[in-house]
C-alpha positions as CSV (number, residue, x, y, z in Angstrom):
1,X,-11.8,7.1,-10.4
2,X,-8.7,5.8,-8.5
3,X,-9.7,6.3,-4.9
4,X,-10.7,2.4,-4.5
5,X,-7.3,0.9,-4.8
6,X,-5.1,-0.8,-2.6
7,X,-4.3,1.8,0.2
8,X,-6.5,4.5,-1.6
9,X,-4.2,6.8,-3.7
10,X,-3.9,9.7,-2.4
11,X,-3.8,11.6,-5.8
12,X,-7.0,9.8,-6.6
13,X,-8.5,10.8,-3.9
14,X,-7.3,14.7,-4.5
15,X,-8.8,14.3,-7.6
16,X,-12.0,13.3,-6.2
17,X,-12.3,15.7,-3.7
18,X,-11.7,18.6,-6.4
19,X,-14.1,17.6,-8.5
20,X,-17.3,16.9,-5.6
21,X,-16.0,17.4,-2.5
22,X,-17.7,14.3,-0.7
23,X,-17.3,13.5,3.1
24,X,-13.8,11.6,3.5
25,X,-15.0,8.7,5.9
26,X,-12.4,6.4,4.5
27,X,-10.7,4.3,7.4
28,X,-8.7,1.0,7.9
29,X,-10.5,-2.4,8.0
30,X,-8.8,-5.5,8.7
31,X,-10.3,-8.0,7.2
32,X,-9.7,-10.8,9.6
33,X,-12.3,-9.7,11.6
34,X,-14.2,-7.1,9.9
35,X,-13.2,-4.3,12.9
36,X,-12.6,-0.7,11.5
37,X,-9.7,0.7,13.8
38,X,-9.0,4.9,12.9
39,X,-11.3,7.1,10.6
40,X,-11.3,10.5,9.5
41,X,-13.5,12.6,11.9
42,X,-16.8,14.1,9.9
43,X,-16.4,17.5,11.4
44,X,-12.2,17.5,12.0
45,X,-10.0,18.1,9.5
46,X,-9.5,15.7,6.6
47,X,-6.0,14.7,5.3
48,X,-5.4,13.6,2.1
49,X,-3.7,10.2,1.9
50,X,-4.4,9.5,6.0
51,X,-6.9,7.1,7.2
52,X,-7.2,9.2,9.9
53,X,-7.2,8.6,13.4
54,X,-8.0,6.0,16.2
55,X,-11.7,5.3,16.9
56,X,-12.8,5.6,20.4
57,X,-11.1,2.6,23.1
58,X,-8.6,1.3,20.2
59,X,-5.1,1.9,20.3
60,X,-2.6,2.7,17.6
61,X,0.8,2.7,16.7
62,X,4.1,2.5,14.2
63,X,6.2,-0.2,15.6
64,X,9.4,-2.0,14.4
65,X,10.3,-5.7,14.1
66,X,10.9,-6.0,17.7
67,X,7.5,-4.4,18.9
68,X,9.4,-1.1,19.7
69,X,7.6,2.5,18.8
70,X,9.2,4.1,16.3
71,X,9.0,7.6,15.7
72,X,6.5,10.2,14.3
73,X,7.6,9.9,10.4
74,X,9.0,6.7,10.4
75,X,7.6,4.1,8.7
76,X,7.1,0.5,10.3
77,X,4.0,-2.0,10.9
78,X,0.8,-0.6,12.0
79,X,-0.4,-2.6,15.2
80,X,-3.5,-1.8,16.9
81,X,-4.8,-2.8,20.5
82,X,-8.5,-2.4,21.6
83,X,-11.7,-4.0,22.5
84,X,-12.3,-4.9,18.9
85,X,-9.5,-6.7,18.4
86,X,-9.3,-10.9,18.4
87,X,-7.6,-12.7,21.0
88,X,-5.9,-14.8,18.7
89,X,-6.1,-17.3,15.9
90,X,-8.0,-20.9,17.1
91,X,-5.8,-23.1,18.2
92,X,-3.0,-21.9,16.6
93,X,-0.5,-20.7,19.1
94,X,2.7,-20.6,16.9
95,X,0.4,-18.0,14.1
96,X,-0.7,-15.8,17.0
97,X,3.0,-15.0,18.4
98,X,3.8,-13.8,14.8
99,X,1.0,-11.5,15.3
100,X,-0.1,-10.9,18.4
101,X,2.2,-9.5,21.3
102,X,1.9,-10.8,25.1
103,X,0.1,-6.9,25.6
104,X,-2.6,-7.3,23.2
105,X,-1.1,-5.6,20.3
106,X,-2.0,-6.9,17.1
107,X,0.2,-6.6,13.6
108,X,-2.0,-5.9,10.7
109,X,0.4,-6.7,8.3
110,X,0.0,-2.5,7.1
111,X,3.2,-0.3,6.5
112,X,2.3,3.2,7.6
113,X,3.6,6.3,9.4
114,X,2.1,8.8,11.8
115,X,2.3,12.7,11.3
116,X,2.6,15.0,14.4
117,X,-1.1,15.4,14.9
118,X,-1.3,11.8,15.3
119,X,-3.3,11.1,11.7
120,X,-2.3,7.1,10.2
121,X,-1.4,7.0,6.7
122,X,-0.9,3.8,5.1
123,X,2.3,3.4,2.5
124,X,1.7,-0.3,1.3
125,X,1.5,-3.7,2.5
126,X,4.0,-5.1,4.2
127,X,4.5,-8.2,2.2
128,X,4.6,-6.1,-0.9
129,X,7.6,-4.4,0.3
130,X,10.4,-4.9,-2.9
131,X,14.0,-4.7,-1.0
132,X,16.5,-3.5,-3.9
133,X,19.9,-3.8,-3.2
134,X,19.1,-2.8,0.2
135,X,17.0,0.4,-0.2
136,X,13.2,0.1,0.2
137,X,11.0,0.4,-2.2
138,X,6.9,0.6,-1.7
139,X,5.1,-0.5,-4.9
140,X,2.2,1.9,-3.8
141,X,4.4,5.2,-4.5
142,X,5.2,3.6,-8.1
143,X,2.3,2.9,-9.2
144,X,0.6,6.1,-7.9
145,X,3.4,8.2,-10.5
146,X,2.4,5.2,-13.3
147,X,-1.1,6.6,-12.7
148,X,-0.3,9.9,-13.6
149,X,0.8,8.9,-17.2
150,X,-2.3,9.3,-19.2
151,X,-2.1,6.6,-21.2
152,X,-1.9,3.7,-17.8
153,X,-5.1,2.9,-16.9
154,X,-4.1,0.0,-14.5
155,X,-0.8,-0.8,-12.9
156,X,0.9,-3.3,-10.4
157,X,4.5,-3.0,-9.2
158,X,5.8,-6.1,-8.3
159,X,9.5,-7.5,-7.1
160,X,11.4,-9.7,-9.3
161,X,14.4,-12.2,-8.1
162,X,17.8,-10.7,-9.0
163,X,20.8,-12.5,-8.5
164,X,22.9,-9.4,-7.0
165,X,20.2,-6.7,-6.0
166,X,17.7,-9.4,-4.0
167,X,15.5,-8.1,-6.0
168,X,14.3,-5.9,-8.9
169,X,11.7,-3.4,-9.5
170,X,9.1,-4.5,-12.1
171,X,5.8,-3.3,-13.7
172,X,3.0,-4.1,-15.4
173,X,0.6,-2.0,-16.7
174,X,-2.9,-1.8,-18.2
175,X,-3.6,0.6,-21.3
176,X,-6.6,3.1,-21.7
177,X,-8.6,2.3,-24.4
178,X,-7.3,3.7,-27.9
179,X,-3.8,4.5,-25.8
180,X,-0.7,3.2,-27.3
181,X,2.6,3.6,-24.9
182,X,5.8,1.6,-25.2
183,X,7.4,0.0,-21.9
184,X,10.3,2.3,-22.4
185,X,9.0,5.5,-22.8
186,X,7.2,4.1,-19.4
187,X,9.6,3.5,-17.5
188,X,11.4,6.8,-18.6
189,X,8.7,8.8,-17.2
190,X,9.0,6.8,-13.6
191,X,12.6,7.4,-13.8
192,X,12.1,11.0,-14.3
193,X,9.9,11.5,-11.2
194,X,11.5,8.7,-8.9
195,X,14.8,8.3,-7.1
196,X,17.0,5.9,-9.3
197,X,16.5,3.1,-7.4
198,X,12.8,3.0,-7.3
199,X,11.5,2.8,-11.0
200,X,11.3,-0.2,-12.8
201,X,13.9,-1.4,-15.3
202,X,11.2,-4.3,-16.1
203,X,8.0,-2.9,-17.9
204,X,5.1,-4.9,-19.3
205,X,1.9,-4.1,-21.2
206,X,-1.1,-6.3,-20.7
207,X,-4.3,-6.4,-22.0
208,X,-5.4,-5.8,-18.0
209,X,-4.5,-7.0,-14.4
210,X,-5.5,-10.0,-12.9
211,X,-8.5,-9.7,-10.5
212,X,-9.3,-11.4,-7.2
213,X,-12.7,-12.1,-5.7
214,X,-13.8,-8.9,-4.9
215,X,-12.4,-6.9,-7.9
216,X,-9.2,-5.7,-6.4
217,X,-5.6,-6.4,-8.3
218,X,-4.4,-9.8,-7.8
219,X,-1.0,-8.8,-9.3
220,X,0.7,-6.9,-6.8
221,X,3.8,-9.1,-5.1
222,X,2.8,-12.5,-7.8
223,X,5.9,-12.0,-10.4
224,X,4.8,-15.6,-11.5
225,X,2.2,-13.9,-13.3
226,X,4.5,-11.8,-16.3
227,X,7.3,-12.7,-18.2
228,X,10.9,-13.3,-17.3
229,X,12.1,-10.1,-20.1
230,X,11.3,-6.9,-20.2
């Protein structure tokens, strides 16, 4: 099951539910300090893909570069004010203004949007934006359509340097077991299913993805780690 990835896949999570229909208490936790900020009520209604809402005496909201709230929809930084939230990093003033605004509000480094009923839903992490040729592209909503291709077992969609674009779209992906699946009949199914600028011309096949401490893809936004060529 997919539901444990980075910014829990919603289609795993559909999946899930269909098959058992267990209590959807996922939520987002910074791990700086270990705080859990919005959750999906246990007896309101759950939202596939959201995180849900605020937790009692802790703010949220979708802001831009300049702190401004953008509008339901849009998608910008999640930053979240509350009791639970730190005061700042020790004695580190210039890494707390990158983070933390004069009011208490605090970036979490999370791209996300808000719908009308004021449910969080995260699209990726900010640092793992890919900027191609000037259009965004979130490495979360590839991988979630490389998921869907029955051979893929694992995947990570990362940005590569291009001298032109800024950058490139590039994937590497994990086989199931007794699966065979060439990089180009890969990325032809992304393209398919993806606006033009979103799928990635650069397709590799490993043996699986590199893993950090806790289990979780190490890949995601670390180029460094495939080859140069398709």
């Amino acid at each position: 099951m997919r539901v444990g990835r980075r910014c829990a896949a919603a289609r795993g999570a559909e999946r899930v539910r269909d098959g058992i229909q267990p209590p959807d208490h996922r939520g987002l936790w910074t791990i700086g300090d270990g705080t859990r900020r919005p959750f999906n009520p246990p007896d309101g209604e759950r939202k596939v893909g959201s995180v849900g809402v605020p937790i009692d005496g802790v703010q949220m909201r979708i802001v831009a570069d300049d702190w401004s709230e953008l509008p339901v929809g849009d998608i910008g930084e999640i930053a979240i004010r509350g009791h639970n939230i730190m005061k700042g990093y020790w004695r580190q003033p210039a890494a707390t203004a990158e983070v933390m605004s004069p009011d208490g509000w605090f970036r979490t480094g999370d791209l996300g949007r808000t719908d009308e009923d004021g449910y969080f839903y995260i699209v990726d992490r900010k640092k793992a934006l890919i900027i191609r040729g000037g259009y965004n592209v979130y490495p979360r909503e590839v991988e979630e359509v490389l998921y869907e291709h029955p051979a893929v077992v694992e995947a990570a969609v990362v940005g590569i340097p291009h001298e032109t674009l800024g950058e490139e779209v590039g994937a590497a992906v994990a086989l199931a077991p007794g699966s065979t699946a060439h990089p180009d009949e890969i990325r032809e199914y992304v393209k398919e299913r993806l606006a033009s600028y979103k799928y990635p011309r650069r397709v590799w096949i490993v043996d699986e993805l590199p893993k950090g401490p806790t289990g979780k893809d190490s890949a995601a936004g670390d180029q460094a780690t495939y080859p140069s060529s398709a």
